[in-house]
N, C-alpha and C positions, 0 to 999 in steps of 0.2 A: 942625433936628437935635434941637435940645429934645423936641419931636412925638413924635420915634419913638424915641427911648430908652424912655419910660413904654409903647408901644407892643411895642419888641421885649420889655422887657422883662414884659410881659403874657402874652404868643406863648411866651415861655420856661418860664414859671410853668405856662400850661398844658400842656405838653410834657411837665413832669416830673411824675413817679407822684409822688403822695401814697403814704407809711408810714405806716400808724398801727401806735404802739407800745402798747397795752394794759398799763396798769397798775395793780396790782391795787388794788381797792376794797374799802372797810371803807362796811358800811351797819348799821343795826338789819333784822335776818329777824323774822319771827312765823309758827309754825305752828300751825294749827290744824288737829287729827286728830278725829274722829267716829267711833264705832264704834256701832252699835245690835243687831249678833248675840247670839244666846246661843251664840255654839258656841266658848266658853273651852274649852282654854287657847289657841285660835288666833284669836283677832280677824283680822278684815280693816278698817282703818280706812279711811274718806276721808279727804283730804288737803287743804289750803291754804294756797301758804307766800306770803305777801304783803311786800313792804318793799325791801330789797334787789333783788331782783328778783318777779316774782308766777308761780305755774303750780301747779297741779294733778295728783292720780293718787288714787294708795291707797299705804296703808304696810302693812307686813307687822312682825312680831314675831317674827324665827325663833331669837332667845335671849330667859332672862332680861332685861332693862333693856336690849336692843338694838332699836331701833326703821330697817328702812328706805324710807325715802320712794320710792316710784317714781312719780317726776313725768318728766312728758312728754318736758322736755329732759334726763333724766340720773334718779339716784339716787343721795342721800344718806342717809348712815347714821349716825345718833345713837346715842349712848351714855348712858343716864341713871344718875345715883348712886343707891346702893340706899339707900333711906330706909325707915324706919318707918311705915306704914301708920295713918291714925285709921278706926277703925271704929265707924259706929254699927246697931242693925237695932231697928227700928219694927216691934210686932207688933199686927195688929186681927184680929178674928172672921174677917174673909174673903181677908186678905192679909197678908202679909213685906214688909219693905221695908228693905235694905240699901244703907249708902254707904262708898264708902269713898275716901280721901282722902289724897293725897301734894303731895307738895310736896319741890324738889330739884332739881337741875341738871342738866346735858346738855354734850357734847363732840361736837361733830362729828369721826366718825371719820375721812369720806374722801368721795368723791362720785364721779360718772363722768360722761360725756357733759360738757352743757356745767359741772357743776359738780365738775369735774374739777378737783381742788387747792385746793377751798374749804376755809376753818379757820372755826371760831368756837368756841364755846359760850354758854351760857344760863342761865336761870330757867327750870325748866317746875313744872305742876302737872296733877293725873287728878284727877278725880271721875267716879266711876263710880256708878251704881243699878241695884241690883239688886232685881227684883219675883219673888217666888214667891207661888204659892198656899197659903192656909192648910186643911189637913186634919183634920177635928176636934181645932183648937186648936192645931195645930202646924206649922208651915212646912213645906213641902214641901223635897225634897231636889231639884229640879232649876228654872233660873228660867224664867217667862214672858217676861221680858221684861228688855234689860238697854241699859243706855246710860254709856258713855265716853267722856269729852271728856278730851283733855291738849292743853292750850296751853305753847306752850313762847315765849322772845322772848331774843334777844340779837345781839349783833355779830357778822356773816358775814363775812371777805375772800376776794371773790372775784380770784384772777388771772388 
């Protein structure tokens, strides 16, 4: 009798459905977005959100200091504080050369798909360069070439 109690009771265990109850997690996110167009004021960045969970897309800019991520499981949409800008610009004989530099925070607005109900916020920061050509001594009014980076990093919970 011994035997088969650990036996039925075996037989029973796997009879019955597993629940898993999901609940929500807190990790560190990191994004990292790329932009290398010149076609401001509409960037189209690349995307990379590693930590919490990892996935991929492009973000889009369709406000001021609103950024949203369209990654493969879903879209989230960041909010950054409007900070003050450093700017410097480098002039030589045959080129411009502008940066310019933030630094400032972020709010996850909202998410869909699987990051549907995600909170956080963060640290982020931009540095952007911008290359014009230079025209007898003077910088041109549109650029060659431009490149932004904003990293952003903090606490995600997903439910």
């Amino acid at each position: 009798m011994r035997k088969l109690i650990p036996a039925l009771a075996v037989a029973i265990a796997a009879a019955v459905p597993v629940v898993s109850i999901a609940a929500a997690h807190t990790d560190t996110e990191r994004f990292s977005l790329i932009d290398t167009s010149a076609t401001a004021p509409n960037p189209a960045f690349s995307v990379i959100a590693t930590g919490a969970f990892t996935d991929a897309g492009t973000a889009t800019v369709p406000s001021k200091g609103v950024f949203v991520l369209h990654l493969s499981a879903g879209t989230i949409t960041l909010h950054t504080e409007k900070k003050a800008a450093h700017n410097t610009k480098t002039q030589t004989a045959t080129a411009c050369m502008q940066t310019q530099t933030k630094h400032g925070g972020y709010t996850i607005a909202g998410g869909t798909g699987a990051y549907q109900g995600i909170t956080g916020s963060g640290r982020a920061a931009l540095v952007a360069t911008f290359v014009e050509q230079a025209r007898n001594g003077t910088c041109a009014s549109s650029f060659t070439a431009v490149q932004a980076i904003v990293t952003a990093s903090g606490p995600v919970t997903l439910s």
